[in-house]
VEXZA-982266 format. One record per residue (C-alpha): chain; residue in one letter; residue number from 1; x, y, z. Coordinates in nm, 2 decimals. Example, Ala and Ser with C-alpha at 12.3 -4.5 7.8 and 13.67 -1.06 7.14 Angstrom:
BEGIN
ZATI c r   k      x      y      z
ZATI A A   1   1.23  -0.45   0.78
ZATI A S   2   1.37  -0.11   0.71
# end
This chain:
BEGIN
ZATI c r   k      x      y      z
ZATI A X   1   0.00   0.00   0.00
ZATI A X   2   0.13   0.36  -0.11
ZATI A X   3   0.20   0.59   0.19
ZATI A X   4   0.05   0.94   0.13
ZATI A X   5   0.32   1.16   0.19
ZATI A X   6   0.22   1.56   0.06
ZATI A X   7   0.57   1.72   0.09
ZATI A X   8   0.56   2.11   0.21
ZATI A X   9   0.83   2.40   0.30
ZATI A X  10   0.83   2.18   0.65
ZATI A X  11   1.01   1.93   0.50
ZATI A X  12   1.27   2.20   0.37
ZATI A X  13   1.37   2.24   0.78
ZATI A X  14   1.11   2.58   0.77
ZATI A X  15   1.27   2.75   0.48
ZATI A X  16   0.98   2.97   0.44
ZATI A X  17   0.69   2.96   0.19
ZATI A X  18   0.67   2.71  -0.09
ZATI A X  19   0.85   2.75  -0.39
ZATI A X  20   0.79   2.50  -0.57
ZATI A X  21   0.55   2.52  -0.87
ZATI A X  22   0.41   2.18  -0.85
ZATI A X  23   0.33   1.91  -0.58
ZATI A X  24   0.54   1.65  -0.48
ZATI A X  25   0.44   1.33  -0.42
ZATI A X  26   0.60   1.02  -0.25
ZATI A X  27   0.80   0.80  -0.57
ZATI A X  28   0.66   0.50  -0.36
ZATI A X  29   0.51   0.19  -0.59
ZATI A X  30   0.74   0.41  -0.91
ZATI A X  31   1.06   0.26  -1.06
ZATI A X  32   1.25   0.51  -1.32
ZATI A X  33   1.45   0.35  -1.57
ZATI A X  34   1.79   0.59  -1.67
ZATI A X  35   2.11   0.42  -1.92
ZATI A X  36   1.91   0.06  -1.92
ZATI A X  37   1.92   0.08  -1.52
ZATI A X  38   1.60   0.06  -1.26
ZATI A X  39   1.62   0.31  -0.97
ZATI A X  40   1.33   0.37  -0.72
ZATI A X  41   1.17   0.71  -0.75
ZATI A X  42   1.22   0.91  -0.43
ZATI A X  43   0.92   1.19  -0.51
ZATI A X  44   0.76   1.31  -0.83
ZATI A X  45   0.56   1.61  -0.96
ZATI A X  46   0.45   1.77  -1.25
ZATI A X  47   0.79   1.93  -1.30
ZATI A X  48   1.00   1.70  -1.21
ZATI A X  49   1.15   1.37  -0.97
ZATI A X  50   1.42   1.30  -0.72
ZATI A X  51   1.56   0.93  -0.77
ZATI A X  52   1.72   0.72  -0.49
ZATI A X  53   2.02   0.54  -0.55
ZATI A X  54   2.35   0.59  -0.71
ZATI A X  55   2.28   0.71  -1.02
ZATI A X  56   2.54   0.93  -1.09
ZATI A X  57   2.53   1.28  -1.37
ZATI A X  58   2.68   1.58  -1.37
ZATI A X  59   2.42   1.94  -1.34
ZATI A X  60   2.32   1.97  -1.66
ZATI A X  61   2.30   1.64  -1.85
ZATI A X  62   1.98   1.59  -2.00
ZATI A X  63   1.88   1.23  -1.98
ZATI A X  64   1.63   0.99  -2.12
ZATI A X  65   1.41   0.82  -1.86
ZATI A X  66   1.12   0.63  -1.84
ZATI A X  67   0.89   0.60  -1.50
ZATI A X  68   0.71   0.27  -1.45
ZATI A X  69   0.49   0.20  -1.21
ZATI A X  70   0.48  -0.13  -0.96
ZATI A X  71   0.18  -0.20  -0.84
ZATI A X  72   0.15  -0.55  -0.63
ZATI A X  73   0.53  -0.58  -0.72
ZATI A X  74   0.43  -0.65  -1.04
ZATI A X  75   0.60  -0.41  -1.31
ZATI A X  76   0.35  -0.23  -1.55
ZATI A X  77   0.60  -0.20  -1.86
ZATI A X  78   0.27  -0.11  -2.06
ZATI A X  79   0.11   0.18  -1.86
ZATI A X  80   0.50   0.37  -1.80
ZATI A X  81   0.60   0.66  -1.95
ZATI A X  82   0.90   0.84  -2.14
ZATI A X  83   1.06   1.16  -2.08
ZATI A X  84   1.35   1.37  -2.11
ZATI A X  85   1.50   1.46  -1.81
ZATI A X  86   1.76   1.73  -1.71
ZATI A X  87   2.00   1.67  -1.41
ZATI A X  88   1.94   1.97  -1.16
ZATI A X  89   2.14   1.83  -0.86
ZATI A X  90   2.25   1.56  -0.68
ZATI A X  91   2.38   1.47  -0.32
ZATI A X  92   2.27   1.23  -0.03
ZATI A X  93   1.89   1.26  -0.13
ZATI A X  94   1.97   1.13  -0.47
ZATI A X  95   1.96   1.25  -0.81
ZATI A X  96   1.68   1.57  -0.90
ZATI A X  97   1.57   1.60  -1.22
ZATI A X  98   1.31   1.84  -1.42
ZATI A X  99   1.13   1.71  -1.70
ZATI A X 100   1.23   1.93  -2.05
ZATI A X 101   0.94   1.89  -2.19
ZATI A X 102   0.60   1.71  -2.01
ZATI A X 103   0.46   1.47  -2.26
ZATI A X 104   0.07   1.39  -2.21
ZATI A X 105   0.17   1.00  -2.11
ZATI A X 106   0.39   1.13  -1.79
ZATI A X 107   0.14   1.36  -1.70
ZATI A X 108  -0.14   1.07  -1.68
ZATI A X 109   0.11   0.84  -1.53
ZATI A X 110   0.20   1.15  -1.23
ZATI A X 111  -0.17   1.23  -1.17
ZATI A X 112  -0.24   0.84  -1.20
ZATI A X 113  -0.01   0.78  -0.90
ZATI A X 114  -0.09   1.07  -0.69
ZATI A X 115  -0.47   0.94  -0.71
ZATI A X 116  -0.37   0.59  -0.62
ZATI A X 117  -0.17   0.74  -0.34
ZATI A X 118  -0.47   0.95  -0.21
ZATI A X 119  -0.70   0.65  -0.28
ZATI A X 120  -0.48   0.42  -0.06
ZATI A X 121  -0.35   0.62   0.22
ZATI A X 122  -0.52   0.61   0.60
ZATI A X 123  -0.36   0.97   0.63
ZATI A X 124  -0.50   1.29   0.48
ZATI A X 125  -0.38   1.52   0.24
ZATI A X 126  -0.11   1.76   0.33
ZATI A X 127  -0.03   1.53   0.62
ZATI A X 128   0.33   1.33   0.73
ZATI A X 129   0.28   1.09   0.96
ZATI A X 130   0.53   1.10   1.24
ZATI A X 131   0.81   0.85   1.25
# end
């Protein structure tokens, strides 16, 4: 089951306001497939994703990914989705990318998730539980 997790300015130790244009959601139940490798997706959004793991790109490289969801850990090769990524950082919390261009497929595939995320969770939106 996907854990509802609605990330805020909180979560950016208080930084203020949010900045971000779109809203992130947990990358749980998502694999993202970069150079022929699988690496679970940390968060996703609209605009973008963070990747676990230890993918490794310089700032700047634009990349071609494809996010797949796993549902039952079963891998739904049929209902992923392509896109080209560009690498915006990278450190401890993994690899953060923004989509170049949003195709209509990752943009079904994001809202997709976030609804099966919402549909599943025990906790409400906009809240982390503790722990």
């Amino acid at each position: 089951m996907a854990t509802w997790r609605h990330f805020s300015s909180k979560d950016d130790h208080g930084s203020g306001f949010e900045r971000r244009r779109h809203v992130r959601y947990a990358g749980d139940g998502l694999m993202v497939m970069i150079d022929g490798r699988l690496y679970p997706a940390a968060d996703i959004s609209l605009g973008g994703m963070r990747v676990a793991g230890s993918a490794v790109h310089q700032c700047g490289t634009v990349l071609a990914v494809r996010v797949i969801p796993v549902i039952e850990e079963a891998m739904m090769l049929g209902q992923g989705a392509r896109a080209e990524a560009q690498v915006v950082g990278q450190g401890r919390d993994g690899l953060r990318m923004v989509f170049l261009r949003l195709r209509p497929s990752m943009a079904r595939l994001v809202k997709g998730h976030a609804r099966r995320q919402w549909t599943n969770s025990p906790f409400s939106q906009g809240t982390t539980p503790a722990g």
